[in-house]
C-alpha positions in Angstrom: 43.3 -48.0 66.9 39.7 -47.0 67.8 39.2 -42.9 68.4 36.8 -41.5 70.6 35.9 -38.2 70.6 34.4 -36.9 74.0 32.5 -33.0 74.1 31.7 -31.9 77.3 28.4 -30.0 77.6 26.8 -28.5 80.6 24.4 -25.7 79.4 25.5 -25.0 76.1 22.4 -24.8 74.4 23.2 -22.4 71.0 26.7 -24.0 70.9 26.8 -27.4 71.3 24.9 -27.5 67.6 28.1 -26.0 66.1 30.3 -28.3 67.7 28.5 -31.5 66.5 28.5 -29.7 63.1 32.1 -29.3 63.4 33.3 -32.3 64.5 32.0 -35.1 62.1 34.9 -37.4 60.8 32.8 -40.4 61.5 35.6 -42.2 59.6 38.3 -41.5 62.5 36.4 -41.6 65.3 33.6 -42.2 67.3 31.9 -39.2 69.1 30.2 -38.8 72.5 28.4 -35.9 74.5 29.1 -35.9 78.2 26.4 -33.9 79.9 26.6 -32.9 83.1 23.5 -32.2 84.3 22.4 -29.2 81.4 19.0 -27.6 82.7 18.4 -25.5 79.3 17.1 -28.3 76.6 20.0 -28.4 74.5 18.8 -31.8 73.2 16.7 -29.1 71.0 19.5 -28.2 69.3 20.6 -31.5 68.4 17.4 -32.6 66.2 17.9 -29.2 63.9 20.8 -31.2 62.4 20.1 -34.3 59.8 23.0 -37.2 60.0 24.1 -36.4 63.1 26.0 -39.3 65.2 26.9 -39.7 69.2 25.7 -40.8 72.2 24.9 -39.0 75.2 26.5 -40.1 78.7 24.2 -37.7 81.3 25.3 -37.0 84.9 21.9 -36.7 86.7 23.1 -33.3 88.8 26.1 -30.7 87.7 28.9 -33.1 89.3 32.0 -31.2 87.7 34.2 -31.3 85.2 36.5 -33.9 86.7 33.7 -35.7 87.6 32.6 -35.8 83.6 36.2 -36.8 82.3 36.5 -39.8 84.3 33.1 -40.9 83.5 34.2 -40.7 79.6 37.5 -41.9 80.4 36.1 -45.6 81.8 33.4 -45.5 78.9 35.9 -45.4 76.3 38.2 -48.2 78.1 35.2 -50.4 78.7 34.3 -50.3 74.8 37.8 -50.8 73.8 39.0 -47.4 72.4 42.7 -46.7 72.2 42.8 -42.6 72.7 40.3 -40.6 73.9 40.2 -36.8 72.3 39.0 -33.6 74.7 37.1 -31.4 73.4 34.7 -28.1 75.1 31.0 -27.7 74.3 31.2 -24.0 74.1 32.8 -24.3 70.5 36.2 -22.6 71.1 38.4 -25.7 69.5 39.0 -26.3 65.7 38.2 -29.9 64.3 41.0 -29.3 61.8 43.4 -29.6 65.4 42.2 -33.0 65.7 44.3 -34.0 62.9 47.9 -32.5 64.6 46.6 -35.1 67.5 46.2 -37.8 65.7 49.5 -37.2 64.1 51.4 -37.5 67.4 49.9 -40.5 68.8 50.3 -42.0 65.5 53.9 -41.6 66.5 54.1 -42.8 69.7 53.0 -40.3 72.3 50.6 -41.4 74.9 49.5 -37.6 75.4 49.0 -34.6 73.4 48.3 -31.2 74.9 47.0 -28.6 72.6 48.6 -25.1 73.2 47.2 -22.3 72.0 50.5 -20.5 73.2 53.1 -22.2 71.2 54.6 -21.0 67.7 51.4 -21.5 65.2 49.1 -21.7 68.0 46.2 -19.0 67.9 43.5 -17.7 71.0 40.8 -14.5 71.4 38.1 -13.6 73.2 40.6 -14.2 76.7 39.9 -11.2 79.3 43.5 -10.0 80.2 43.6 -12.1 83.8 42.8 -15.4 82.2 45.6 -14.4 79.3 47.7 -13.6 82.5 46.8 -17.2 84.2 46.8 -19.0 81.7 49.7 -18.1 79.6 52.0 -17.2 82.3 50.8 -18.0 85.9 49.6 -21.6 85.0 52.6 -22.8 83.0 55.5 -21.8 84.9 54.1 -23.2 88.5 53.3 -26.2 86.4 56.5 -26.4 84.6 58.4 -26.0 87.8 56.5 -28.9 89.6 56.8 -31.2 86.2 60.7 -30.1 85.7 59.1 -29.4 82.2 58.5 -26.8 80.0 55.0 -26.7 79.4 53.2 -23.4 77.5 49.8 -24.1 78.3 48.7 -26.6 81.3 45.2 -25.7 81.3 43.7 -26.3 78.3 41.8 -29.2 78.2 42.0 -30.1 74.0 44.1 -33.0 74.5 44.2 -36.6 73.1 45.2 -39.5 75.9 46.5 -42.9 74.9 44.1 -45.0 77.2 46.4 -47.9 78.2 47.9 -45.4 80.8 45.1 -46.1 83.1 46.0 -49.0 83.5 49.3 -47.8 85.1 48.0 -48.3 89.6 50.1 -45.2 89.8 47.4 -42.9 88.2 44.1 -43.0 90.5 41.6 -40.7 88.8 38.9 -42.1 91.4 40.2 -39.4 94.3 37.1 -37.7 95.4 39.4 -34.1 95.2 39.6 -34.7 91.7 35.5 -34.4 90.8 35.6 -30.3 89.6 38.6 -29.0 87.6 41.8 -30.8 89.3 41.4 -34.4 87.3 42.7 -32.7 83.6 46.0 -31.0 85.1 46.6 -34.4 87.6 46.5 -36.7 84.6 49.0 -34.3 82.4 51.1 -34.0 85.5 51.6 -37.9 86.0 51.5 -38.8 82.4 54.7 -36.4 82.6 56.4 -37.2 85.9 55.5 -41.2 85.4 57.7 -40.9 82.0 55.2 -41.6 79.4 55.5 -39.6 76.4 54.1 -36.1 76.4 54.1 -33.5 73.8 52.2 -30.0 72.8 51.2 -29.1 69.5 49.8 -25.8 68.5 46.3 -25.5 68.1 43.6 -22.4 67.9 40.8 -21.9 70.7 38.5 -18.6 70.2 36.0 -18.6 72.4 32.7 -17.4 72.4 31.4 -13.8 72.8 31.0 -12.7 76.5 27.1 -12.8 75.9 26.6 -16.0 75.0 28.8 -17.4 77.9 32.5 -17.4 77.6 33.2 -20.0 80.4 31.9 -22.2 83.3 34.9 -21.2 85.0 33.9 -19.5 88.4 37.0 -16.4 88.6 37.9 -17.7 92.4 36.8 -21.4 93.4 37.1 -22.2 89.7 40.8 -21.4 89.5 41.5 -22.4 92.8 40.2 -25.8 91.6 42.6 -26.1 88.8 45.6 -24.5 91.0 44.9 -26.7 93.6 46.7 -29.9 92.4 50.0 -28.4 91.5 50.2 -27.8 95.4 49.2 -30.8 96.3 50.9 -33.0 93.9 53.9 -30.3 93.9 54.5 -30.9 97.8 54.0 -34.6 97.9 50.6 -34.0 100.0 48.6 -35.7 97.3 49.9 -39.0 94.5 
């Protein structure tokens, strides 16, 4: 099975190098950058650092996050990989998590959600409303929509077994789906479809407040990812 590790960049200039430092098991995986339309020169950053290998998919304007994963999501299924791993640009996700990934597809799962909130799991730097969203608020709307206990629906450190796009009941190409509704849709069908979902406990710190926590705008930006359990939760959207 062929890995692919995707890290999605959009201004992360003084953190993408750490990432790319970080995240360097050539030997199980492949890795690419998904910029979406950075302004700041992080390319800079990237020539610093000898022996150094990815490739850089570029959206020509700042199209969204959604809008990014499906882009890396038909790259890897065009160049054959099996599972395709998530991970931020802002380096708040451990490399040594990759490993509790790999270990669950290797048994059969078709997708892995990292959860900082489960037994073992580990988080900081989280203002008190996103701890409040996103430990509480988030997961039980989602677990009530899913029927499924889920402990944290937004993160987006995941691993996704790439033959379920092939399934005609998952259509990533919905236009609502470009900012930050794709990741929670595809972990909401992968569950209600009955493919084989688990969590594992992983660790995401992320950065100091000065050096840019999150893209994450505090209203639209949560609307965005709120959005879909509404829509998918009430039949309105498939």
């Amino acid at each position: 099975m062929r890995y692919l590790l995707a890290i999605f960049c959009y201004n992360e200039r003084g953190k993408i190098h750490s990432v790319l430092q970080k995240f360097r098991d050539y030997s199980l995986y492949d890795v690419v950058i998904m910029d979406d339309g950075s302004t700041d020169g992080f390319e800079e950053d990237l020539t610093k650092i000898p022996d150094l290998r990815y490739k850089i998919i570029r959206n020509p304007y700042n199209a969204g996050a959604g809008h990014s994963v499906r882009q890396v999501i038909k790259y890897a299924v065009k160049n054959g990989y099996g599972t395709l791993f998530l991970v931020a640009g802002n380096n708040k996700d451990s490399p040594e998590d990759i490993y509790k990934l790999v270990s669950k597809i290797s048994e059969g799962y078709d997708l892995v959600q990292g959860s900082r909130y489960l037994a073992g799991g580990h988080y900081g730097n989280l203002p008190l409303y996103r701890l409040i969203s996103t430990k509480f608020f988030h997961p039980l709307l989602f677990s009530v929509i899913t029927r499924r206990k889920i402990t944290d629906s937004t993160n987006g450190f995941r691993a996704i077994r790439l033959s379920i796009f092939g399934d005609p009941r998952i259509d990533i190409d919905q236009e609502w789906l470009d900012k930050y509704e794709l990741e929670p849709y595809i972990f909401y069908k992968a569950i209600t479809l009955g493919y084989q979902v688990t969590e594992v406990p992983v660790t995401k710190i992320y950065p100091p407040k000065e050096l840019g926590y999150s893209k994450m705008k505090p209203i639209t930006g949560w609307w965005s990812i709120l959005r879909p359990i509404f829509l998918l939760g009430s039949g309105i959207k498939k």
